[in-house]
Backbone as a printed PyTorch tensor [residue, N CA C, xyz], in Angstrom:
tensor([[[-37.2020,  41.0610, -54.5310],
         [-37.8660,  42.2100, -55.0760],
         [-38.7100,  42.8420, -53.9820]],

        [[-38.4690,  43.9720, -53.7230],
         [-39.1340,  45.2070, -52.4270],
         [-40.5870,  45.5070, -53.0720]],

        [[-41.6370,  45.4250, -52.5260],
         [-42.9450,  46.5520, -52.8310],
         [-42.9780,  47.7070, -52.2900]],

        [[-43.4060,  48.5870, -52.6630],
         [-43.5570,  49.5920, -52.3110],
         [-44.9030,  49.9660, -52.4080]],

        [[-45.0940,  50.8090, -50.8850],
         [-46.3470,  51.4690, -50.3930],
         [-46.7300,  52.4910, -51.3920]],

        [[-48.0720,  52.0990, -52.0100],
         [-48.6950,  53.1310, -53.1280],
         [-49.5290,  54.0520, -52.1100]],

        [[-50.0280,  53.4400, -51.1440],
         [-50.9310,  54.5730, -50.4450],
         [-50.2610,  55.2890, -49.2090]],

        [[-50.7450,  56.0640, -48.3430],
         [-49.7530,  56.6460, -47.2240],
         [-50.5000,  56.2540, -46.2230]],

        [[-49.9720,  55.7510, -45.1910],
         [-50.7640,  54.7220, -44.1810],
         [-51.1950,  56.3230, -43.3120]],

        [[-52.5210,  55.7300, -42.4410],
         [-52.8330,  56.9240, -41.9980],
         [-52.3960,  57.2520, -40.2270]],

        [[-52.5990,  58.6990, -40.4010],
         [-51.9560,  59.0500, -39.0110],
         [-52.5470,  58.6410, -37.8600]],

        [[-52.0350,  58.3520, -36.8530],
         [-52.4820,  57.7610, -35.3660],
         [-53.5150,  58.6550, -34.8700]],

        [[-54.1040,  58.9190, -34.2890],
         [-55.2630,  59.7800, -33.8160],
         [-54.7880,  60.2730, -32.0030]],

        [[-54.3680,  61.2270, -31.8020],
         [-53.6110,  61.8230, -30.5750],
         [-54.6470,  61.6790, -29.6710]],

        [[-54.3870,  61.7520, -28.0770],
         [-55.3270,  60.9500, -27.0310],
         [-56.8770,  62.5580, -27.1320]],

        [[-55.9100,  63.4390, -27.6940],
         [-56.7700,  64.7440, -27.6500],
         [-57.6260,  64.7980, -28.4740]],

        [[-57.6720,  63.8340, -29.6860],
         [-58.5880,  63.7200, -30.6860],
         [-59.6590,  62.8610, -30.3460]],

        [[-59.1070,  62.0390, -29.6230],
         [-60.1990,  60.5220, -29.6220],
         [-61.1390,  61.2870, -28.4830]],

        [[-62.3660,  60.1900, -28.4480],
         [-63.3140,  60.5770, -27.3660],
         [-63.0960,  59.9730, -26.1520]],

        [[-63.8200,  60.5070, -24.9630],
         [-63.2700,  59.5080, -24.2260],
         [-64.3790,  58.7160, -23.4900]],

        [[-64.5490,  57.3580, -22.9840],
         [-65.5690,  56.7680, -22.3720],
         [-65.8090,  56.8810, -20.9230]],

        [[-64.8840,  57.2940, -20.6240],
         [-64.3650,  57.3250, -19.0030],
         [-65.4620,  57.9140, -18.3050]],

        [[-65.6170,  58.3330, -16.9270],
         [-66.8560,  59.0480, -16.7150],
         [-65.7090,  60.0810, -15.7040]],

        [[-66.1340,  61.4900, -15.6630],
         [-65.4030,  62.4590, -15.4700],
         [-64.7830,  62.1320, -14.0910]],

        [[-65.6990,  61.5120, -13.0080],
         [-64.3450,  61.6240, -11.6650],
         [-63.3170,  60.5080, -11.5800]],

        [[-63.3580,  60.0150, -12.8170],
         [-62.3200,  58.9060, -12.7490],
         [-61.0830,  59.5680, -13.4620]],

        [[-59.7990,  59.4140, -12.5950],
         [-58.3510,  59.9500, -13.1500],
         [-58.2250,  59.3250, -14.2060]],

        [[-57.2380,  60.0160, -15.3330],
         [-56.7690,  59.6370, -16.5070],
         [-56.0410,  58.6410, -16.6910]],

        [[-55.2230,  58.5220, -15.5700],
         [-54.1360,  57.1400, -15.3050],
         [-54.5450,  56.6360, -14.0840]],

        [[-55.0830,  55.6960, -13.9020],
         [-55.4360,  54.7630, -12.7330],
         [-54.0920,  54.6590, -12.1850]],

        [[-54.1070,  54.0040, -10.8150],
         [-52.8500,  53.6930,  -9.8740],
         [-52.8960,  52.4090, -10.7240]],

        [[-51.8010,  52.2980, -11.0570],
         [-51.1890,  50.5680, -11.3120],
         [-50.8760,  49.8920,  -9.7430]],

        [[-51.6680,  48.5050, -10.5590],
         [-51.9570,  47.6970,  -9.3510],
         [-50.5780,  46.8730,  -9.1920]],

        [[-50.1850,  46.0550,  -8.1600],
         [-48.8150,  45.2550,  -8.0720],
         [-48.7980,  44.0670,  -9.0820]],

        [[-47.7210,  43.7930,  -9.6170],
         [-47.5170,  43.1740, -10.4620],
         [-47.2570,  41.8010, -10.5060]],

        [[-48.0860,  40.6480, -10.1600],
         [-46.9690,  39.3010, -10.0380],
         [-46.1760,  38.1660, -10.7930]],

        [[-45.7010,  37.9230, -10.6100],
         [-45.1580,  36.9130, -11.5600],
         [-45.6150,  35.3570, -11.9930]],

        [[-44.6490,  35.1450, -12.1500],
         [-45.6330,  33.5650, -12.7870],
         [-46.0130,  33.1230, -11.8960]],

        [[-47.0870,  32.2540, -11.4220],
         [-47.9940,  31.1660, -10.2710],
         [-48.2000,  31.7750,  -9.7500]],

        [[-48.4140,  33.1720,  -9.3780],
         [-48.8290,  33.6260,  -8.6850],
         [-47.9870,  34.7720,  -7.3240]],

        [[-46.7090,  34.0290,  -8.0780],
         [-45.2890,  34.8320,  -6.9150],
         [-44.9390,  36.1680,  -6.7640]],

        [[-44.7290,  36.9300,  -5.8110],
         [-45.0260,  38.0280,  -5.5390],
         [-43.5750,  38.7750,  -6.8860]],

        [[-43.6740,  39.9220,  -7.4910],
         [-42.9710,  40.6280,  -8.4840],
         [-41.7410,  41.1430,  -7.7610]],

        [[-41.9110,  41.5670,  -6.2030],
         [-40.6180,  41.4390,  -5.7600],
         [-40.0290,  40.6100,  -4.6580]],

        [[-38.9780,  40.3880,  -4.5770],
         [-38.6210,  39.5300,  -3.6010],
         [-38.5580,  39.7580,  -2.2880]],

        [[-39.0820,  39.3740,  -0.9100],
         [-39.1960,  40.0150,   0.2660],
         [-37.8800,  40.1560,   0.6110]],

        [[-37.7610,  40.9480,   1.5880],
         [-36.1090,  41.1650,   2.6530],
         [-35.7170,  40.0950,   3.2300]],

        [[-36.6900,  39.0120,   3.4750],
         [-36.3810,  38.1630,   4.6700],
         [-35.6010,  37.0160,   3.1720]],

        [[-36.0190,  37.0450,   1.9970],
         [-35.0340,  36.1400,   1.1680],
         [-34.0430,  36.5330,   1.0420]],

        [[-34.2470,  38.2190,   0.9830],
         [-32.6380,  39.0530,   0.4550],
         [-31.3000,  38.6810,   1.1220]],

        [[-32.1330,  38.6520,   2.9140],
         [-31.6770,  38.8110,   3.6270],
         [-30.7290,  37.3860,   3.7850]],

        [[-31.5580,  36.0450,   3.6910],
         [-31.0710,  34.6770,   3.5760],
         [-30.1510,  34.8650,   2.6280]],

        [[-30.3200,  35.1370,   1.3000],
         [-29.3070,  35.4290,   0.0170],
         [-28.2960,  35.6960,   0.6790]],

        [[-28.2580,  36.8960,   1.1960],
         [-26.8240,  37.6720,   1.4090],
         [-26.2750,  36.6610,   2.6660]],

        [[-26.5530,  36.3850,   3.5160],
         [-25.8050,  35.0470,   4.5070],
         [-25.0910,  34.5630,   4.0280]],

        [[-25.9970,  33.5210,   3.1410],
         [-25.4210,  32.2310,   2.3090],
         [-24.6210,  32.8360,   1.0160]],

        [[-24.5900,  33.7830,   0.6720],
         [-23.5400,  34.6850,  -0.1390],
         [-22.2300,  34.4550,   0.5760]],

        [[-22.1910,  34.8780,   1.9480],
         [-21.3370,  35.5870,   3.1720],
         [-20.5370,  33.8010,   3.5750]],

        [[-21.8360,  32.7230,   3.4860],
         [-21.0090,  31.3420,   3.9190],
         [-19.8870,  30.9520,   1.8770]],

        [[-20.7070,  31.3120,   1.2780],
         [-19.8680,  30.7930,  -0.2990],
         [-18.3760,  31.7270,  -0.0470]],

        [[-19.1200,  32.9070,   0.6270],
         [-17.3170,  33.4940,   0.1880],
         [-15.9630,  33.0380,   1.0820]],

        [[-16.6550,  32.7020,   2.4410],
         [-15.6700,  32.1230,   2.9340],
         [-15.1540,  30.4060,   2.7930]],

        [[-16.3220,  29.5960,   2.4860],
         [-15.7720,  28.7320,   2.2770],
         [-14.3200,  28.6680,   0.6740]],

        [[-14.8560,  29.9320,  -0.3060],
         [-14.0050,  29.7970,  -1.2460],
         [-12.8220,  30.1160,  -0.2690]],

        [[-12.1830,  31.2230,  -0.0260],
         [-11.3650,  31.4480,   0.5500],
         [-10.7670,  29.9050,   1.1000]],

        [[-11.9330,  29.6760,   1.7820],
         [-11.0370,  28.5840,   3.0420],
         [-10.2060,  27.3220,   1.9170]],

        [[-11.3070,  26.9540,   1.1150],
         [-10.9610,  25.9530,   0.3520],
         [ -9.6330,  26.4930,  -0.6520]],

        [[ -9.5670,  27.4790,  -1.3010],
         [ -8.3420,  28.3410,  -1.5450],
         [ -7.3230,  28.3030,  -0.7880]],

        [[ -7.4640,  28.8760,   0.3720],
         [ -6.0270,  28.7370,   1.0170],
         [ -5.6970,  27.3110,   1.4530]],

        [[ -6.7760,  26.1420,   1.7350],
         [ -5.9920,  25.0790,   2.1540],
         [ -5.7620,  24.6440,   0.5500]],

        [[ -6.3590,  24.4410,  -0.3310],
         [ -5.3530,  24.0590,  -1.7710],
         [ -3.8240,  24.5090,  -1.5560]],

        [[ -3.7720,  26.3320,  -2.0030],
         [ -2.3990,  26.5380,  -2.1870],
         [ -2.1370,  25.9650,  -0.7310]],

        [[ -2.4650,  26.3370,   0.5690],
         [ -1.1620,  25.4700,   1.1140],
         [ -0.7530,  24.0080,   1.0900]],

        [[ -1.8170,  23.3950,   0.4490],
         [ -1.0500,  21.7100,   0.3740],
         [ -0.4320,  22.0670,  -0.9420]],

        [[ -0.1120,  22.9790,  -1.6490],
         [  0.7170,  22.7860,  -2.9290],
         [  2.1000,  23.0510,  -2.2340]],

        [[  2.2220,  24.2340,  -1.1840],
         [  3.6150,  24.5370,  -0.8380],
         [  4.0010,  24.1870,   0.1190]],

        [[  2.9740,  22.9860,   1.2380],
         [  4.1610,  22.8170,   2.1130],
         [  4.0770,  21.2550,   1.3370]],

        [[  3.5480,  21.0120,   0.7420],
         [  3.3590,  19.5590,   0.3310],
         [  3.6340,  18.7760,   1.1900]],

        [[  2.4000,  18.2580,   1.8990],
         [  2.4820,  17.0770,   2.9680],
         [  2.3620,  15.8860,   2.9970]],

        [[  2.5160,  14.8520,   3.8660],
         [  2.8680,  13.5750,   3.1250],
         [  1.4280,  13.0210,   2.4420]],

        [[  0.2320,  13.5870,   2.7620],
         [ -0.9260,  13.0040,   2.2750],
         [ -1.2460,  13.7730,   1.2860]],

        [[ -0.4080,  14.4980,   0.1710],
         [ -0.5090,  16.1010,  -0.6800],
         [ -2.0960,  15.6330,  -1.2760]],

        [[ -2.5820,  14.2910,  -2.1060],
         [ -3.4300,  14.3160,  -2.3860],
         [ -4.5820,  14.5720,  -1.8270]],

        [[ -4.6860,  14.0220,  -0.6750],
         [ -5.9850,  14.1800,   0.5380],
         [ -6.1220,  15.3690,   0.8090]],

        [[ -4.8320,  16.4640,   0.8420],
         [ -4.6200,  17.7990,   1.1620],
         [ -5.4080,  18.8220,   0.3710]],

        [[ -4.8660,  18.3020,  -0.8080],
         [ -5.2750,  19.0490,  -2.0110],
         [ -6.7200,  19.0770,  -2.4670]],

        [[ -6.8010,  17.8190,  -2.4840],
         [ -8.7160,  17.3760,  -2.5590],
         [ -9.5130,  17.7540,  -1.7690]],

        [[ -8.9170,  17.7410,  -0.3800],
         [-10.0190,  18.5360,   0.7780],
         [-10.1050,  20.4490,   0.5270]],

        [[ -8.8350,  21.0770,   0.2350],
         [ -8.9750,  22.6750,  -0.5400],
         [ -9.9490,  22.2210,  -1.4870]],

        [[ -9.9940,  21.5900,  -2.7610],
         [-10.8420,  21.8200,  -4.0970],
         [-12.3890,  21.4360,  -3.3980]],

        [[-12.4720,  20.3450,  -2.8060],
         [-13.5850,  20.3130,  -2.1710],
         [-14.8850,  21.1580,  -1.2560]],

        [[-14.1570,  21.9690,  -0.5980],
         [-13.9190,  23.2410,   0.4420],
         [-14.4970,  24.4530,  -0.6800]],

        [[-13.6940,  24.2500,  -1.8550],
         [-13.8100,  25.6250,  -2.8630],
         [-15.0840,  25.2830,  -3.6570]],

        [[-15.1070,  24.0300,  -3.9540],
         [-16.3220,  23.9670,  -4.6670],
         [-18.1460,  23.5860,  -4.0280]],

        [[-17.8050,  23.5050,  -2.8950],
         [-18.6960,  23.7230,  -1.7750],
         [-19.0520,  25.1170,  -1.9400]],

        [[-18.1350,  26.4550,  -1.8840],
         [-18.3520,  27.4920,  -1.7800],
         [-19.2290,  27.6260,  -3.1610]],

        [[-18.2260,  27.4280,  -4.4120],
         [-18.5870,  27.7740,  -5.3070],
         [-20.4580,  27.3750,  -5.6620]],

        [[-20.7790,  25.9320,  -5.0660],
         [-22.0630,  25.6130,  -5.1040],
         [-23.2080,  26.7360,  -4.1240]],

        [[-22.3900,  26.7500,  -2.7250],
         [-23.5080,  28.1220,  -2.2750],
         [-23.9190,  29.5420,  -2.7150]],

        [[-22.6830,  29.8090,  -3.3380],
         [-22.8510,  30.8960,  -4.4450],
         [-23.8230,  30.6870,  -5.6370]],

        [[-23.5760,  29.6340,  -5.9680],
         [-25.3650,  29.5740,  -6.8060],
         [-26.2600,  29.6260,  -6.3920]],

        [[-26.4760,  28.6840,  -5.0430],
         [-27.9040,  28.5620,  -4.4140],
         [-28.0490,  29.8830,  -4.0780]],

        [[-27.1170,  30.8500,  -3.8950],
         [-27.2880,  32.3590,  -2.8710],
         [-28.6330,  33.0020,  -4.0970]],

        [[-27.7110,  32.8390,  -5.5170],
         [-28.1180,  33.3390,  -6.3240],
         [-29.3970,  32.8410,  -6.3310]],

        [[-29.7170,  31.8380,  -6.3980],
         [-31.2050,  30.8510,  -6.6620],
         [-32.5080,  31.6300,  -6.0300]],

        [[-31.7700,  32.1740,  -4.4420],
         [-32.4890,  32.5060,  -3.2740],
         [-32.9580,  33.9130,  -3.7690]],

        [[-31.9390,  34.5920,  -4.4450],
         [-31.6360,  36.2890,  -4.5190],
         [-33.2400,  36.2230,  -5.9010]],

        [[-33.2150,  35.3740,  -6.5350],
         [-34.0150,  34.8790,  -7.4430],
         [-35.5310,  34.8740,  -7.6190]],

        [[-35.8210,  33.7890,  -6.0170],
         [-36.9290,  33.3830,  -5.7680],
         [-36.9450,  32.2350,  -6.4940]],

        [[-36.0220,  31.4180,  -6.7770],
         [-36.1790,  30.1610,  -7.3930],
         [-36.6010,  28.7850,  -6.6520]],

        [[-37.7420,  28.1120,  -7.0910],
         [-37.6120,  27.3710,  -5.9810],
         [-36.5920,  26.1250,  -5.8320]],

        [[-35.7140,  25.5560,  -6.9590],
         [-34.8490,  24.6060,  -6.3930],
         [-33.8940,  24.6920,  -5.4420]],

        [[-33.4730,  26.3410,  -5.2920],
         [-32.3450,  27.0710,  -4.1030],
         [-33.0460,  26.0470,  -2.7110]],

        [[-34.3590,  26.6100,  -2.6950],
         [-34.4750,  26.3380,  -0.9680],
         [-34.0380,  25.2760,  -0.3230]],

        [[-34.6670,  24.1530,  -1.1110],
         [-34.3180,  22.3820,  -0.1790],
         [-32.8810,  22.1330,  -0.4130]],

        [[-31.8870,  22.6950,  -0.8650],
         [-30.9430,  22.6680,  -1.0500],
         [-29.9380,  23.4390,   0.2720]],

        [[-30.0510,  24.7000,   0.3160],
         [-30.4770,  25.5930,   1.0680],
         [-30.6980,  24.8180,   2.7490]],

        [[-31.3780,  24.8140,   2.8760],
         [-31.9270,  24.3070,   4.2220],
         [-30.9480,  23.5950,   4.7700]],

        [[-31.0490,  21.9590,   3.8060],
         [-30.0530,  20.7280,   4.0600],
         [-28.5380,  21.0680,   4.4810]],

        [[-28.2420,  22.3130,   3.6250],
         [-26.6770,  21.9110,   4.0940],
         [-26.5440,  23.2300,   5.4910]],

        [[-27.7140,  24.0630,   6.0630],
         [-27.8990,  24.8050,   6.8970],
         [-28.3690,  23.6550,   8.2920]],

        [[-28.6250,  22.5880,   7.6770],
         [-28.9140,  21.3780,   9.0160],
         [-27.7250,  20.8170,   9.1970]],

        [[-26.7090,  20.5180,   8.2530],
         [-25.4070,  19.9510,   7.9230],
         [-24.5970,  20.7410,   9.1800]],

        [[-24.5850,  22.0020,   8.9470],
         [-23.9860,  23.0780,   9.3500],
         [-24.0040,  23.0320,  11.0170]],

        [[-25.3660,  22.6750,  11.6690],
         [-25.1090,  22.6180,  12.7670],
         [-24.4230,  22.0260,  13.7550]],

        [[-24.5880,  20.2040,  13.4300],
         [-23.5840,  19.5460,  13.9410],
         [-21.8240,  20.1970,  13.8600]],

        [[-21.6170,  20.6550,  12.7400],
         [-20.4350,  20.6200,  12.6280],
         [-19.7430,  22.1120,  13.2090]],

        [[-20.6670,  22.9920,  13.2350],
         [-20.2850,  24.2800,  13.9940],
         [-19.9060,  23.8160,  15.1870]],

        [[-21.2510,  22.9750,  15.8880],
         [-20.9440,  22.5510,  16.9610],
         [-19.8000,  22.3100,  17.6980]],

        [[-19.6580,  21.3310,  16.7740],
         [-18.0000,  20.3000,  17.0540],
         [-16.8910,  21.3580,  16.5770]],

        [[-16.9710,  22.3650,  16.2630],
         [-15.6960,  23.2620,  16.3250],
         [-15.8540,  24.6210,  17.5910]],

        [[-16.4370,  24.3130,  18.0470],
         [-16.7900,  25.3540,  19.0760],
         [-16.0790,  24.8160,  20.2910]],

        [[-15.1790,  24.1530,  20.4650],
         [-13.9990,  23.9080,  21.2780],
         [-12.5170,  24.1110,  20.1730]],

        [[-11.5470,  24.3860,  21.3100],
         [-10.5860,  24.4320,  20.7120],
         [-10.2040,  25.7450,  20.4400]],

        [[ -9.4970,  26.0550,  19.5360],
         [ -8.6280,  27.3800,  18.3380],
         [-10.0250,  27.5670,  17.4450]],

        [[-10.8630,  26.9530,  17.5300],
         [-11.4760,  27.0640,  16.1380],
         [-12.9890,  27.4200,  16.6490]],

        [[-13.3380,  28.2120,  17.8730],
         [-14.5280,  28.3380,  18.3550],
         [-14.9920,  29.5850,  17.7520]],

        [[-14.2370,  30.8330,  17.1080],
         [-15.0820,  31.7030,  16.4960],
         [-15.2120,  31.4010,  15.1680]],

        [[-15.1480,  30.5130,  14.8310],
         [-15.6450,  29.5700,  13.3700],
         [-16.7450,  28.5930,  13.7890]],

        [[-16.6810,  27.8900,  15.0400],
         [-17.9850,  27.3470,  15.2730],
         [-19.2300,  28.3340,  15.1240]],

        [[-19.0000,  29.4470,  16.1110],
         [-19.7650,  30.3160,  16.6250],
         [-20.3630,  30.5880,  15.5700]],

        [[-19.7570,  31.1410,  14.3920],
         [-19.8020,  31.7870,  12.9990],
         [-21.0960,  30.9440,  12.0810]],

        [[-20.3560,  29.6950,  12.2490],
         [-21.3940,  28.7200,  11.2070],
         [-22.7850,  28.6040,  12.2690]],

        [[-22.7310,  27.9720,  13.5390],
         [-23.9270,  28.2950,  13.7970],
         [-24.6410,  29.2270,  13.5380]],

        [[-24.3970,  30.6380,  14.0420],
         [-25.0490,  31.5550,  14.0120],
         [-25.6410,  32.1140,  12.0210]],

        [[-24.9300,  31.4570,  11.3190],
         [-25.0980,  31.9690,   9.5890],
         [-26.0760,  30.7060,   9.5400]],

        [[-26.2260,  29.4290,   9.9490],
         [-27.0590,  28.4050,  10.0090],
         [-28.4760,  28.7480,  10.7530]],

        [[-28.4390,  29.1850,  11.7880],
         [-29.5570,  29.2320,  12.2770],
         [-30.1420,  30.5680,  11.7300]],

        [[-29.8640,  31.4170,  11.5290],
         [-30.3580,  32.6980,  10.9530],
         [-30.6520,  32.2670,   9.2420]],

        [[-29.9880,  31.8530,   8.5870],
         [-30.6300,  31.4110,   7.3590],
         [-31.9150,  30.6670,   7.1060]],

        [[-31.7560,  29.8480,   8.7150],
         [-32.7380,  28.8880,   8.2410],
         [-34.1530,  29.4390,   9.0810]],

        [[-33.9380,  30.4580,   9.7570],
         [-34.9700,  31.3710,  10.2790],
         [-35.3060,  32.3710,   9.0210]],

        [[-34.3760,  32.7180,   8.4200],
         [-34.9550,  33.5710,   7.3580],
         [-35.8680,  32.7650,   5.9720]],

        [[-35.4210,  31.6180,   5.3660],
         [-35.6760,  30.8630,   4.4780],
         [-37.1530,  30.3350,   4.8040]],

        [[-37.0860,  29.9910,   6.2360],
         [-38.8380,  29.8820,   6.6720],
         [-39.9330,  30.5260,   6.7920]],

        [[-39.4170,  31.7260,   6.8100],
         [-39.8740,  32.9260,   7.3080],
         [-41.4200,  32.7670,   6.3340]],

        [[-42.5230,  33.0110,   6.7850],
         [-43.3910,  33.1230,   5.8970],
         [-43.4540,  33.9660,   4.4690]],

        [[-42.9610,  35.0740,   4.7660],
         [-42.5650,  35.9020,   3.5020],
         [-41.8710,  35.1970,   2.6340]],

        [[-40.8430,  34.5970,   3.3310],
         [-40.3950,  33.3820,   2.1930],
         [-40.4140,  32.6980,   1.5040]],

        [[-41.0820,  31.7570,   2.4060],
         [-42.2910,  31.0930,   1.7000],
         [-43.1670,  31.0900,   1.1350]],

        [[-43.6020,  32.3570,   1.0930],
         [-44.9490,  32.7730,  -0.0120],
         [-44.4700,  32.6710,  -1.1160]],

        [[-43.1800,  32.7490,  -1.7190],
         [-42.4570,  32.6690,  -2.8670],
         [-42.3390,  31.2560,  -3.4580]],

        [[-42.0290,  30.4840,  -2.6710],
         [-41.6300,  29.5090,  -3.2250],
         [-43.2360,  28.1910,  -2.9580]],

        [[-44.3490,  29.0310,  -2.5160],
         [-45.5900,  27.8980,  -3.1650],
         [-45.9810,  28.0300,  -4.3770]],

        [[-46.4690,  27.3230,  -4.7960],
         [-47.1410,  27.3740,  -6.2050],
         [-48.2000,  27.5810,  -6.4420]]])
């Protein structure tokens, strides 16, 4: 069963009606001050995270790829180790697929991205390293250089202002 309003609620009072307390050289709309977020974290995210984000974006997409193409190719040339083959692609892909979250984490300001983040940017160096001979030196070159620049950006104080509490 509905009630119904016997009286008529009354009208709002327009900013032109009310009085005002203000004292005359003060503007009507103050400048809004910056806004922060929870603990204290700045409302937007600096460049120097954006900037880490988009890297470690740049390492998820290629490792998918990489881990992609070595899957399908252990499906079609099928080699005598097809399982080891195959597991090292899904492995490869889901590596990617994990930096693509953390990218996101970073793009965020979240703090579980970072120590995550970092570790496999320390990972990264040895192993750039060790491909920087051979066929495979502008892939060394590559991971170093996305390693050390991430992990220059992720430190970066601006960065870090985000992720204290």
């Amino acid at each position: 069963m509905s009630r119904r309003r016997t009286n008529p609620s009354p009208k709002p009072s327009t900013p032109a009606n009310r009085p005002s307390n203000r004292p005359s050289n003060q503007p009507a709309n103050p400048p809004a001050e910056p806004v922060s977020g929870p603990v204290g974290r700045p409302a937007r995210t600096p460049v120097t995270l954006i900037a880490a984000a988009v890297v470690v974006g740049l390492e998820a997409l290629g490792a998918v790829v990489a881990g992609g193409w070595l899957t399908v190719e252990a499906i079609i040339t099928r080699p005598r180790g097809m399982g080891i083959a195959a597991s090292a692609g899904v492995f490869v892909l889901a590596a990617g697929v994990g930096l693509g979250f953390l990218a996101w984490g970073l793009l965020r300001g979240r703090r579980w991205s970072r120590g995550p983040v970092v570790a496999i940017q320390l990972l990264m160096l040895p192993l750039g390293y060790e491909l920087l001979s051979g066929s495979t030196t502008v892939v060394g070159v590559g991971m170093l250089v996305a390693a050390i620049l991430t992990l220059v950006l992720v430190l970066a104080p601006p960065s870090t202002m985000v992720f204290r509490e």
